[in-house]
gemmi code that builds the backbone of each chain (N, CA, C; Angstrom):
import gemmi

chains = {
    "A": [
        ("UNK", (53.723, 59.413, -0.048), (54.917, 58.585, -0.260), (54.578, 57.114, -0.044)),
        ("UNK", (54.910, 56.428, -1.216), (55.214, 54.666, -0.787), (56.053, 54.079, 0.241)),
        ("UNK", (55.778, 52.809, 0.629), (56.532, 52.507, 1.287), (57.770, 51.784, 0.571)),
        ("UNK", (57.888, 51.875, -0.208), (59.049, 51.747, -1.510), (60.062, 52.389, -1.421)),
        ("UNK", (59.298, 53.633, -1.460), (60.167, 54.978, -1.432), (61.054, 55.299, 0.099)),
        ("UNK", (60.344, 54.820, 1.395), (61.062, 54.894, 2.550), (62.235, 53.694, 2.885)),
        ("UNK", (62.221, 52.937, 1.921), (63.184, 51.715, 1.929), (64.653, 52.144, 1.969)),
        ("UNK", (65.481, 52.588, 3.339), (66.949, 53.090, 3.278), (67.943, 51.405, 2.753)),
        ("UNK", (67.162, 50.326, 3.549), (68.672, 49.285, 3.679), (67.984, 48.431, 2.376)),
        ("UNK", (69.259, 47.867, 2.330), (69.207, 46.615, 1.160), (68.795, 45.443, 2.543)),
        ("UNK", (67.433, 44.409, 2.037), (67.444, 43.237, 2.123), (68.124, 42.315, 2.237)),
        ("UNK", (68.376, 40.948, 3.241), (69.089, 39.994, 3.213), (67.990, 38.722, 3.351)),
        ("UNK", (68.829, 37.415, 3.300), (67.715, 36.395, 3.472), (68.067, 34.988, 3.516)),
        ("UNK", (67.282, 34.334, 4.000), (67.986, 33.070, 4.434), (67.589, 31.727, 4.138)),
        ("UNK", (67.541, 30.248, 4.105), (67.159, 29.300, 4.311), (66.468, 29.141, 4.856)),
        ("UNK", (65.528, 28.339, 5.355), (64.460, 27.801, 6.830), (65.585, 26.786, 7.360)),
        ("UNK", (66.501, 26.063, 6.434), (66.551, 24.716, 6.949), (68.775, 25.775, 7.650)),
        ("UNK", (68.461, 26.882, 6.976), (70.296, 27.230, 6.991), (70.371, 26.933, 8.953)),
        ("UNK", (71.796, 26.807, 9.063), (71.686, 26.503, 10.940), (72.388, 27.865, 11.241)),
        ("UNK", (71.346, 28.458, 12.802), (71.225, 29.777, 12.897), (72.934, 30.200, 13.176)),
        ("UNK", (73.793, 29.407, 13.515), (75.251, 30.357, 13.733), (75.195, 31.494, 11.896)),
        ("UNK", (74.992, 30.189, 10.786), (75.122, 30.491, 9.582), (74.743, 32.315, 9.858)),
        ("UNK", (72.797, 32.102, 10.184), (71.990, 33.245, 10.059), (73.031, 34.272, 11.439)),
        ("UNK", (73.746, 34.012, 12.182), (74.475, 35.129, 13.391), (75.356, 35.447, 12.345)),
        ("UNK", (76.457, 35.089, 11.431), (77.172, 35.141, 10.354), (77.106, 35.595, 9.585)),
        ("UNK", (75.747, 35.850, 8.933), (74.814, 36.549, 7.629), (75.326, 37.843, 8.274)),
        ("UNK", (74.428, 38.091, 9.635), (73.661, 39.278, 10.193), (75.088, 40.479, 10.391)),
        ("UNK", (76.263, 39.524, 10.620), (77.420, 39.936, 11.597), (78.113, 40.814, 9.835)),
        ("UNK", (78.078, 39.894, 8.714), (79.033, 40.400, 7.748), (77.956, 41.938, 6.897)),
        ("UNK", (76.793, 41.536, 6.678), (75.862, 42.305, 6.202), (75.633, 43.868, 7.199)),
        ("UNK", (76.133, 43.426, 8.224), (74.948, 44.955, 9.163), (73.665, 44.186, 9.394)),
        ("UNK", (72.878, 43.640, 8.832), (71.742, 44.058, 9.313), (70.841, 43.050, 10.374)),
        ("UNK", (69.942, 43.477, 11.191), (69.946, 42.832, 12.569), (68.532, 42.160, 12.197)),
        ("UNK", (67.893, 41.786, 10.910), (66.683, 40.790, 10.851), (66.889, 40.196, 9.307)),
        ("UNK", (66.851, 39.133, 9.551), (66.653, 38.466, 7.820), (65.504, 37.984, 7.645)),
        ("UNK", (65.449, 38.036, 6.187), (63.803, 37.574, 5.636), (64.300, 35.631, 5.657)),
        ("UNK", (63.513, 34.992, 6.090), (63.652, 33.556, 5.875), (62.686, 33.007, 4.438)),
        ("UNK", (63.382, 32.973, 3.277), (62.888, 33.006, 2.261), (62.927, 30.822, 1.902)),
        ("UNK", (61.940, 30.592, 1.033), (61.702, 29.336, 1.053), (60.630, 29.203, -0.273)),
        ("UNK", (61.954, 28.571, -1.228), (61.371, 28.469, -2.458), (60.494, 30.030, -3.158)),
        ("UNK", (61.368, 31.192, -2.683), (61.238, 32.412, -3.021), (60.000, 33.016, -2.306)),
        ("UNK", (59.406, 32.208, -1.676), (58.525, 32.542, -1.159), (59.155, 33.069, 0.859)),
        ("UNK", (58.024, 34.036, 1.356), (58.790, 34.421, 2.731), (57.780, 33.889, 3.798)),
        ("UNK", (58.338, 33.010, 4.825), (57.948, 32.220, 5.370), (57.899, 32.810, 6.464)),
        ("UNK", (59.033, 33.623, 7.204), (59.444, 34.085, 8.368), (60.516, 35.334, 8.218)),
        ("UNK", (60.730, 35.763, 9.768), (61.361, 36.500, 9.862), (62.348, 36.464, 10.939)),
        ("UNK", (64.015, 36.621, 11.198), (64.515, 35.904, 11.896), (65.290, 37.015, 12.603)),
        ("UNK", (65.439, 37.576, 13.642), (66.010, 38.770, 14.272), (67.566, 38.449, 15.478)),
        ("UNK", (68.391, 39.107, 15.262), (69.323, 39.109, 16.321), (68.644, 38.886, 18.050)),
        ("UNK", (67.595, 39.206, 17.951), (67.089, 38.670, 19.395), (66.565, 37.804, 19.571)),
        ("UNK", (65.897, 37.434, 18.330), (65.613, 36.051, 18.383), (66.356, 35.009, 18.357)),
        ("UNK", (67.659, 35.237, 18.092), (68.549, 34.323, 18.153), (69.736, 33.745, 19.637)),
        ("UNK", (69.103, 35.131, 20.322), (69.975, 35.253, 21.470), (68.146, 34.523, 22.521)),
        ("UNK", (67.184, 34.831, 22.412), (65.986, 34.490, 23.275), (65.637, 33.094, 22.825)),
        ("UNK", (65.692, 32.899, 21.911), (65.069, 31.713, 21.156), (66.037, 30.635, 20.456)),
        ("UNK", (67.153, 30.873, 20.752), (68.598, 29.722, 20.437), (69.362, 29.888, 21.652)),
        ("UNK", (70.428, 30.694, 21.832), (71.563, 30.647, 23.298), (70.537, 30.403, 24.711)),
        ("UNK", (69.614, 31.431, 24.560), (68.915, 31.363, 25.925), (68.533, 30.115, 26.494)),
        ("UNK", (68.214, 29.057, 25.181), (67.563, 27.703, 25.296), (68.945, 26.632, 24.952)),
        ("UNK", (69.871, 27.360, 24.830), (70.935, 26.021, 24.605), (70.753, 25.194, 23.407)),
        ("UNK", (69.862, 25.898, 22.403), (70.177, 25.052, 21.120), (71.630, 25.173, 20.631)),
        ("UNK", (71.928, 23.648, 20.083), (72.884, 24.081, 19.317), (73.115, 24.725, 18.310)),
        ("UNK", (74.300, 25.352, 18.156), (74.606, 26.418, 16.859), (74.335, 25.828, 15.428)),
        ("UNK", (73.752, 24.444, 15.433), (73.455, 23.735, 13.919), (72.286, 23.686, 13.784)),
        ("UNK", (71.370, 24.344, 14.869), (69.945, 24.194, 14.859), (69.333, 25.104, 13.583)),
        ("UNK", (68.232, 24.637, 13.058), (67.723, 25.269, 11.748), (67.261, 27.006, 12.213)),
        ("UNK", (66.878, 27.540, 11.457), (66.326, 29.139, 11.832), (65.121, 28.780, 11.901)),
        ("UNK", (64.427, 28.258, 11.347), (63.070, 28.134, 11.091), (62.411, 27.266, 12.282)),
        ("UNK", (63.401, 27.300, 13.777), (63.378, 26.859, 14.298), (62.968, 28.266, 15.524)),
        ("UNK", (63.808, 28.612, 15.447), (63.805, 30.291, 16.002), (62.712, 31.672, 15.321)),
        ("UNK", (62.586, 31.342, 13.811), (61.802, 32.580, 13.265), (60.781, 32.858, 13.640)),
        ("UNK", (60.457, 34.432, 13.847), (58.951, 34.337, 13.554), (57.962, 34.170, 12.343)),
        ("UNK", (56.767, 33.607, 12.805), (55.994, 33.497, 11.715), (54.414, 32.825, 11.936)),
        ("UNK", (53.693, 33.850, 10.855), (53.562, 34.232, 9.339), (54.735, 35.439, 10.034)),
        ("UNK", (55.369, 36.199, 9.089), (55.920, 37.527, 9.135), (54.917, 38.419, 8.973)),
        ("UNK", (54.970, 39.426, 10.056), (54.692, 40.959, 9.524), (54.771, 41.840, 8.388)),
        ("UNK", (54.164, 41.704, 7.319), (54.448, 42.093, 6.113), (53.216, 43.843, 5.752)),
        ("UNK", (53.888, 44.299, 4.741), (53.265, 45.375, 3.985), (53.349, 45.483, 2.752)),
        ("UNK", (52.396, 45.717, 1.650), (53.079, 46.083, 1.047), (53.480, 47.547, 0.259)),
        ("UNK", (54.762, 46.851, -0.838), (55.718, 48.302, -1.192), (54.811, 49.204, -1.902)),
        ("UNK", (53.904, 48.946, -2.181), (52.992, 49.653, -2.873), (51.688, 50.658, -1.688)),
        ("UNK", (52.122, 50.423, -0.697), (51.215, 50.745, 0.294), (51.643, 52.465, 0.740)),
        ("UNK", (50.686, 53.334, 1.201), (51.160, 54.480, 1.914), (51.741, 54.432, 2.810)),
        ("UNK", (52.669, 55.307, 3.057), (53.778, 55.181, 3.921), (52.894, 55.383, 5.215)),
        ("UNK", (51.870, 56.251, 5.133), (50.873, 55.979, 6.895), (50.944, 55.200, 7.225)),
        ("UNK", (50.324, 54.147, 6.466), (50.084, 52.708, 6.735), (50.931, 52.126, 7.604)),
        ("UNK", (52.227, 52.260, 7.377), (53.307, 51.703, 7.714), (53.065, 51.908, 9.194)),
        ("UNK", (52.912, 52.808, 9.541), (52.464, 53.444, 11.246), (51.504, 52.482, 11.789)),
        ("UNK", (50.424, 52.151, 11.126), (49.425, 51.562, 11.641), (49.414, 49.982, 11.728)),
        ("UNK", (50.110, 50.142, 10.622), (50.506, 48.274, 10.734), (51.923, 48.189, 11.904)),
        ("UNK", (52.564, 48.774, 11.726), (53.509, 48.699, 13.282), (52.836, 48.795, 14.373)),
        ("UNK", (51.922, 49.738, 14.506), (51.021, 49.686, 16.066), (50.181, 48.156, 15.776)),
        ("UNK", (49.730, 47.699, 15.115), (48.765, 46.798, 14.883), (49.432, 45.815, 15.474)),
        ("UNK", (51.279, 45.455, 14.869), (51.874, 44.363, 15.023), (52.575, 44.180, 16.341)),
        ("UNK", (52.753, 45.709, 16.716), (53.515, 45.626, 17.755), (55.044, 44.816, 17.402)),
        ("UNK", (55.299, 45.472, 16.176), (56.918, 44.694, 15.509), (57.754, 45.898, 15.444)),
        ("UNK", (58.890, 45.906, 15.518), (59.860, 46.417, 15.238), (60.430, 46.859, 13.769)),
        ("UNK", (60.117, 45.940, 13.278), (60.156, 45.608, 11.841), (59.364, 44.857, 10.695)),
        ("UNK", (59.376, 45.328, 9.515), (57.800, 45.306, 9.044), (58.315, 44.247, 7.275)),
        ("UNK", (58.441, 43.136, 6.978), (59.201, 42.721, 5.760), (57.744, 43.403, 4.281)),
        ("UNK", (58.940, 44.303, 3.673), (58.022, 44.737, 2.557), (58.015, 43.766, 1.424)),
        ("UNK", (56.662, 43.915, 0.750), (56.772, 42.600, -0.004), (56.179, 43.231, -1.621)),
        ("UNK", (56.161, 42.377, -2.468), (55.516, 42.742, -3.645), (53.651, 42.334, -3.978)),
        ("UNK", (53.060, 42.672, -5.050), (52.336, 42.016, -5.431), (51.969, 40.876, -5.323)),
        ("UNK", (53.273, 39.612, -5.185), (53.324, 38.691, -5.435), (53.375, 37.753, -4.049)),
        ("UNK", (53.791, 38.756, -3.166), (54.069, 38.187, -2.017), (55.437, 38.269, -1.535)),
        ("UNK", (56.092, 38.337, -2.660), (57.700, 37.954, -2.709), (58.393, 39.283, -1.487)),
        ("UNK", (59.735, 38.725, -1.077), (60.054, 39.902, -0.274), (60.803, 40.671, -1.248)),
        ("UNK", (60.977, 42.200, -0.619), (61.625, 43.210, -1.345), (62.902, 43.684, -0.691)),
        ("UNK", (62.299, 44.042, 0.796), (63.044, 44.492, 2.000), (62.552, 44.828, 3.413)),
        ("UNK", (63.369, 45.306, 4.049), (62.550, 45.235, 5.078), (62.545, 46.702, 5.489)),
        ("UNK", (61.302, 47.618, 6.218), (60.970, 48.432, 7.019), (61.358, 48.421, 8.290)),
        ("UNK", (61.872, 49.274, 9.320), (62.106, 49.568, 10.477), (61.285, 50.905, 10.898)),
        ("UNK", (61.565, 50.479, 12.141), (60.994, 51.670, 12.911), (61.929, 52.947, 12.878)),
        ("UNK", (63.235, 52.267, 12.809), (64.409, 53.528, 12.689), (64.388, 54.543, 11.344)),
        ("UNK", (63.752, 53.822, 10.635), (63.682, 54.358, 9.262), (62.551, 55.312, 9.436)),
        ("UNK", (61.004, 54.896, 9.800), (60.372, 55.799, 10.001), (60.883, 57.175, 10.636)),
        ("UNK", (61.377, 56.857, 11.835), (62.053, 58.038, 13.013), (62.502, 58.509, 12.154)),
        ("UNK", (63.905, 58.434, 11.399), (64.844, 59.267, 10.652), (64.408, 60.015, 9.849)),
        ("UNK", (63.115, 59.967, 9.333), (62.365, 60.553, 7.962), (61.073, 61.276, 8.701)),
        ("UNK", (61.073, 60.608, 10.389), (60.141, 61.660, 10.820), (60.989, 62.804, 11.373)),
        ("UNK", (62.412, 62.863, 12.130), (63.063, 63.884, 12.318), (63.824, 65.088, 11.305)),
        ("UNK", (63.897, 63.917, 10.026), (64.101, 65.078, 8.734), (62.936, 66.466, 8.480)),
        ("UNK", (61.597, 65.659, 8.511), (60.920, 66.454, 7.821), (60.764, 67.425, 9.050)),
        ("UNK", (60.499, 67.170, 10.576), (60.521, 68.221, 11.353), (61.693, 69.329, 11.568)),
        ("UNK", (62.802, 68.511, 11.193), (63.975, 69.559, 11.009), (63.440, 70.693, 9.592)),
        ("UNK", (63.176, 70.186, 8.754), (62.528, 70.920, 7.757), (61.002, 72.276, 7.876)),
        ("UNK", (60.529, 71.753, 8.487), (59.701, 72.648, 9.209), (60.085, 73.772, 10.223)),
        ("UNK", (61.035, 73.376, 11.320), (61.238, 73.858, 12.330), (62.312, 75.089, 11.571)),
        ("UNK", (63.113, 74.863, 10.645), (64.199, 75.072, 10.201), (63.803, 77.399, 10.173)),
        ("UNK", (62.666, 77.026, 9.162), (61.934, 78.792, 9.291), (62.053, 79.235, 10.803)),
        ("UNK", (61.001, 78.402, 11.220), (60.935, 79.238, 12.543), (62.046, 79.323, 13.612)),
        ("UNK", (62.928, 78.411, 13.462), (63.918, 78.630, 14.430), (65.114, 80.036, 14.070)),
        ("UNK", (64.782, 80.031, 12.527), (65.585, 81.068, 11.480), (65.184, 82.348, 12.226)),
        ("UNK", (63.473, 82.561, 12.528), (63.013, 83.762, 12.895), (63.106, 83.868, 13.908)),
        ("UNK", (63.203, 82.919, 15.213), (63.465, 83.168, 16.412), (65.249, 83.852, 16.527)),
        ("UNK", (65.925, 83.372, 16.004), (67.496, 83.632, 16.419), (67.480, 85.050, 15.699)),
        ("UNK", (67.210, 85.319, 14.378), (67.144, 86.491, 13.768), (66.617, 86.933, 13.353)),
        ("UNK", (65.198, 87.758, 14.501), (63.778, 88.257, 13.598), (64.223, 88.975, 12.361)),
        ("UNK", (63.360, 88.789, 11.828), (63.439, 90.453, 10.274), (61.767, 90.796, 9.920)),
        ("UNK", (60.834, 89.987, 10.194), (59.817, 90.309, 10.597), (59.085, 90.087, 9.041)),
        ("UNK", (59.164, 89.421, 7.937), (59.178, 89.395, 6.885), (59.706, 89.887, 5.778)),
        ("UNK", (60.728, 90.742, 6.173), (61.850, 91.692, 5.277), (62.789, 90.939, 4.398)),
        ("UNK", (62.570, 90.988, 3.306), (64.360, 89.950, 2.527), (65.454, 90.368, 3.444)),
        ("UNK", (65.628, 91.066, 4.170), (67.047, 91.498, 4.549), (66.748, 91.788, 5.864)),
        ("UNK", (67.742, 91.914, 6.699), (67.424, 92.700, 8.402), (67.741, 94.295, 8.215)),
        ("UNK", (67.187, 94.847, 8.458), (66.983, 96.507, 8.468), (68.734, 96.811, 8.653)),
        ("UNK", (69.447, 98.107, 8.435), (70.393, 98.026, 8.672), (70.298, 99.495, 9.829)),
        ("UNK", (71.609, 99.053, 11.223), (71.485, 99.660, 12.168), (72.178, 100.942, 11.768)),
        ("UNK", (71.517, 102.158, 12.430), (71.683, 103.263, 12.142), (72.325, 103.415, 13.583)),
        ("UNK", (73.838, 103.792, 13.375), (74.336, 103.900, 14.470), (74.209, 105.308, 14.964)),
        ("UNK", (74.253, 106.561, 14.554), (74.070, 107.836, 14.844), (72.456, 108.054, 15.585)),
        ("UNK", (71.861, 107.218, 15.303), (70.428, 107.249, 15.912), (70.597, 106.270, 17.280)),
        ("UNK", (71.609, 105.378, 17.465), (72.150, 104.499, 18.471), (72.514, 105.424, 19.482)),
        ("UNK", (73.085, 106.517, 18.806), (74.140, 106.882, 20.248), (73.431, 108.152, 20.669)),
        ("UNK", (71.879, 108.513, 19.988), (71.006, 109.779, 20.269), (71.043, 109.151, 21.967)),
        ("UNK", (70.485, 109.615, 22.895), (70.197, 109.711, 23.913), (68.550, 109.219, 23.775)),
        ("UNK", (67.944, 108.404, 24.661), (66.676, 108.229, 25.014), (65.772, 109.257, 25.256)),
        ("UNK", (66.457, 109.423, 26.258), (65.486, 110.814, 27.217), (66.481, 112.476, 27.011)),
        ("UNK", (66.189, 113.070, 26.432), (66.829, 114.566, 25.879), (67.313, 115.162, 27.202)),
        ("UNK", (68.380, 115.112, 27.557), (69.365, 115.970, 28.699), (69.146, 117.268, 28.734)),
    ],
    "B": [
        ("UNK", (68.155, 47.501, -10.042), (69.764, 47.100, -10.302), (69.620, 45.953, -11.293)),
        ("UNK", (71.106, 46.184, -12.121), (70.888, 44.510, -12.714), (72.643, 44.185, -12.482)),
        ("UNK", (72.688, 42.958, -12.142), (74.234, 41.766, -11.581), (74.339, 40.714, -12.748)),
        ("UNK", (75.511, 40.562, -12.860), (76.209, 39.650, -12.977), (76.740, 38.588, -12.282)),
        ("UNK", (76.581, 37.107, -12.709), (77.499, 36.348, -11.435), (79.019, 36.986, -11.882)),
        ("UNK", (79.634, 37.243, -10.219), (80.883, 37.585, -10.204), (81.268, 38.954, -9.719)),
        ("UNK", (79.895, 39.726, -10.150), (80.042, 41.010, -9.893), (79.481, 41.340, -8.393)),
        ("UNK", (80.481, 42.441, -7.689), (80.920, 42.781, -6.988), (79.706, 43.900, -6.063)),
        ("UNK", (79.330, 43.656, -5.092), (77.890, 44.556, -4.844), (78.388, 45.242, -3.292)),
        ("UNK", (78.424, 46.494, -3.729), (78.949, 47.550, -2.018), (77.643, 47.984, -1.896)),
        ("UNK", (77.849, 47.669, -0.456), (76.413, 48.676, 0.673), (77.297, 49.404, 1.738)),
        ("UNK", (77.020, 51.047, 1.722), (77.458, 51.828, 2.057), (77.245, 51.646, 3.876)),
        ("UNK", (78.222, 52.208, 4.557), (77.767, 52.156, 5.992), (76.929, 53.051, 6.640)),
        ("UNK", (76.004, 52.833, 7.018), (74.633, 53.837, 7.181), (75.402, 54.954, 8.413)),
        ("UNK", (75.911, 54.379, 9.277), (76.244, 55.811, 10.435), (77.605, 55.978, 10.376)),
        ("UNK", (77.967, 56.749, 10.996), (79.400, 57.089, 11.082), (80.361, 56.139, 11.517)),
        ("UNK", (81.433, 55.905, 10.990), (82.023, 55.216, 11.764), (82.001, 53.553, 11.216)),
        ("UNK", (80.759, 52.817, 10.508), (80.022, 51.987, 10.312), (80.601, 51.951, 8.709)),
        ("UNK", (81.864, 50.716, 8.483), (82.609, 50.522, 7.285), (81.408, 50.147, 6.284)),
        ("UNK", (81.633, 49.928, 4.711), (80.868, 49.827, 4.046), (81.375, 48.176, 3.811)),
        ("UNK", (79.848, 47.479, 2.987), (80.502, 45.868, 3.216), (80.029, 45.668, 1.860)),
        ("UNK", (80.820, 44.055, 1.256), (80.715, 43.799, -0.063), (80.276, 42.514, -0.176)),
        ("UNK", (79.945, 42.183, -1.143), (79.560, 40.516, -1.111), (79.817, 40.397, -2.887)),
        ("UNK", (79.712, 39.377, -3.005), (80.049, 38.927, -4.644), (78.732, 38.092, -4.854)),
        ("UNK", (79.009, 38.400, -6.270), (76.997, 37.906, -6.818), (77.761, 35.983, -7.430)),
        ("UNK", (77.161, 35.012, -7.112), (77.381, 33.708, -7.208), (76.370, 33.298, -7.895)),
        ("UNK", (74.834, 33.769, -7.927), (73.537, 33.644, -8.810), (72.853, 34.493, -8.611)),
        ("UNK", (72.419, 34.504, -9.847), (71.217, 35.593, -10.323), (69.302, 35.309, -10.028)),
        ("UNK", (68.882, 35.087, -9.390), (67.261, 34.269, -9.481), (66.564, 35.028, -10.203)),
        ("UNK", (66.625, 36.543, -10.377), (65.725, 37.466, -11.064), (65.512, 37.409, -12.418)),
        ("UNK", (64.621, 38.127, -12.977), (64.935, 37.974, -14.666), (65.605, 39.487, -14.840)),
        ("UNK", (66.673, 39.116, -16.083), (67.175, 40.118, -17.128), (68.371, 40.370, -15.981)),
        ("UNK", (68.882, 39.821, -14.956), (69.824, 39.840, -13.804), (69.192, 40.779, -12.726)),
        ("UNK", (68.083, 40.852, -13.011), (67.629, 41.591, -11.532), (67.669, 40.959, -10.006)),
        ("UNK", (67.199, 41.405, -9.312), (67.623, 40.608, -7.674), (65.805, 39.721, -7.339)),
        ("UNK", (66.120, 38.439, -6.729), (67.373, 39.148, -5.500), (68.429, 38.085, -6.335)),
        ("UNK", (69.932, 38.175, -4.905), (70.975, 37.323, -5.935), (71.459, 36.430, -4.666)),
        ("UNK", (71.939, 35.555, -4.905), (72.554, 34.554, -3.966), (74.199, 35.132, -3.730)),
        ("UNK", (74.241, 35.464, -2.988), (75.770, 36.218, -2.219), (76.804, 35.527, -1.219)),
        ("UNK", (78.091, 35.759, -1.575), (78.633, 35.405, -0.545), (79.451, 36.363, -0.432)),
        ("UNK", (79.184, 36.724, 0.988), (79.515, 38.287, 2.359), (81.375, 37.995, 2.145)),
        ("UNK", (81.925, 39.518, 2.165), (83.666, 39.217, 1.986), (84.304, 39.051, 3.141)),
        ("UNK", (83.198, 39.922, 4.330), (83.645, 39.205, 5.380), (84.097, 37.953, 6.352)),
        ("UNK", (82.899, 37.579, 5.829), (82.905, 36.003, 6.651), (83.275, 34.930, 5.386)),
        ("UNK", (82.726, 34.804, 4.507), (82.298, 33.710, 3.479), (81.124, 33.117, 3.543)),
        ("UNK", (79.986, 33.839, 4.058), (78.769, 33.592, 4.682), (77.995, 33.678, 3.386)),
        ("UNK", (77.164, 32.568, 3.284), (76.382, 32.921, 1.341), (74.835, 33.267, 2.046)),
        ("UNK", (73.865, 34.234, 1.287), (73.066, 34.665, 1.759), (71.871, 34.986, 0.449)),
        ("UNK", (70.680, 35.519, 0.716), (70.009, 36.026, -0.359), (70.132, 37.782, -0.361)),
        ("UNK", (70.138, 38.470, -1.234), (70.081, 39.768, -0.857), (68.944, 40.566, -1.823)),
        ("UNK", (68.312, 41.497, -1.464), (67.418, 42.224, -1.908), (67.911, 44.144, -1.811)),
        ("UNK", (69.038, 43.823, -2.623), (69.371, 45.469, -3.068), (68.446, 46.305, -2.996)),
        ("UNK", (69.063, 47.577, -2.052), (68.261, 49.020, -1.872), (69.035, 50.240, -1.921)),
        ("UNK", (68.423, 50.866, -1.649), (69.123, 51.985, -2.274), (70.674, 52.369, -1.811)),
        ("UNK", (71.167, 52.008, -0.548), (72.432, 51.844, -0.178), (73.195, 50.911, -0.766)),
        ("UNK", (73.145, 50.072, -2.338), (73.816, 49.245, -2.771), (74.058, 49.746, -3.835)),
        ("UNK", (75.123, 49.493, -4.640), (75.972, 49.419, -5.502), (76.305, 48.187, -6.298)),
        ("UNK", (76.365, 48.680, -7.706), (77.470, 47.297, -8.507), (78.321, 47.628, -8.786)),
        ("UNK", (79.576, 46.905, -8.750), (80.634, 47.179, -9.253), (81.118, 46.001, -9.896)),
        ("UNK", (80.674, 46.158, -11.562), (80.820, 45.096, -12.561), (82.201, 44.605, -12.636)),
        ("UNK", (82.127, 43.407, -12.887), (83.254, 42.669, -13.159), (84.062, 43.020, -14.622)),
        ("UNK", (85.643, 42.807, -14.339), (85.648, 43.374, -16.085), (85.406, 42.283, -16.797)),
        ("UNK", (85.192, 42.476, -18.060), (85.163, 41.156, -18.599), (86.033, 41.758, -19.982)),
        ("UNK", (86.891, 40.864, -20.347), (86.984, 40.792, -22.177), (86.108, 41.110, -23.033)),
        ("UNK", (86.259, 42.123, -23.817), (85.084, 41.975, -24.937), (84.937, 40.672, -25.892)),
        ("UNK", (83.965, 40.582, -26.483), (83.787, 39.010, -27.220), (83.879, 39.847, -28.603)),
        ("UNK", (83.842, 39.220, -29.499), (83.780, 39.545, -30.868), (83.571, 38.438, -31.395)),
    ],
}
model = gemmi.Model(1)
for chain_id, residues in chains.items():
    chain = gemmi.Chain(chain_id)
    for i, (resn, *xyz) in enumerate(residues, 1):
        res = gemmi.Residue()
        res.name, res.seqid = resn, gemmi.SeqId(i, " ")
        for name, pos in zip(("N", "CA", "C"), xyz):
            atom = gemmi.Atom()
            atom.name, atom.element = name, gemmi.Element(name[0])
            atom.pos, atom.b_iso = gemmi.Position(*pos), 0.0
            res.add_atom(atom)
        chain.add_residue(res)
    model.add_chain(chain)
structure = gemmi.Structure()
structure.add_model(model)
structure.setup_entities()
């Protein structure tokens, strides 16, 4: 699988020069808790709800202060064309939370999370587990069907009186 | 996806509970109207860039036919 293909959210994105209340405003109407800081289509940074609370309120910038003031950067990038492994290894590499997927070109697409991985790693184990938990609750032992109980052989006696 | 300025773009709410949100397309940067598009959120009036995924939607504007 691509990392294309694991892409659940739509992308958002911002100015360098927009002032971060703007980017708390973006984040607040959209859902989503990181924007790509895009600049002349190109992605410069990456700007997160914590970064805005560690790296603006914490420091008493004012709410007109630029993002590109707060972002990180270069950004953590992958790209959409990449194996979805990858995605694992470049998160351990980055030690990020979030990973901005990009094109050929550089350009952003969207962004990767870690939540996204999880959710698609607990699907497929639900998918796996799904048999065997089937055979634990109701052996049949490889049978299409469960044997059917013969009750007259139920109520024989064990040991012959 | 392909937008229209004007047209109307829903992203579904990913968890329970979590309303779905809309923004209106104001420009197009892509070619043939592809993304991303310059947005402004219905919530706030907040204008933004967006990069549609698979939780998005269009919901075209009507327009008059031309003849």
């Amino acid at each position: 699988m691509l990392v294309n293909d694991a892409l659940r959210r739509s992308g958002v994105g911002v100015a360098p020069d927009a002032a971060i209340f703007i980017a708390a405003g973006v984040m607040a109407a959209s859902g989503v808790g990181a924007l790509a800081v895009i600049d002349a289509g190109r992605l410069v940074g990456i700007v997160t709800d914590r970064d805005l609370v560690r790296r603006g309120l914490a420091r008493r910038m004012p709410e007109t202060a630029r993002v590109d003031s707060v972002m990180s950067t270069p950004p953590a990038t992958i790209p959409g064309t990449a194996d979805l492994d990858d995605a694992y290894i470049a998160f351990r590499a980055a030690g990020v939370r979030r990973l901005a997927v990009v094109n050929d070109q550089g350009q952003f697409l969207g962004m990767l999370t870690v939540d996204d991985l999880l959710v698609r790693l607990a699907a497929n184990l639900r998918d796996v587990t799904r048999p065997v938990a089937s055979e634990v609750q109701t052996p049949h032992h490889g049978m299409s069907s469960p044997p059917e109980f013969d009750t007259d052989e139920a109520r024989r006696p064990v040991v012959p009186l | 996806m392909e937008a229209k300025v004007g047209d109307r773009i829903v992203i579904k709410g990913h968890h329970i509970g979590e309303p779905d949100r809309d923004c209106e397309v104001l420009e197009v940067h892509g070619e043939s109207g592809g993304p991303p598009y310059l947005v402004r959120w219905g919530d706030s009036g907040h204008e933004s860039l967006f990069f549609p995924g698979p939780d998005a939607a269009v919901q075209q504007l009507h327009r008059p036919e031309t003849r």
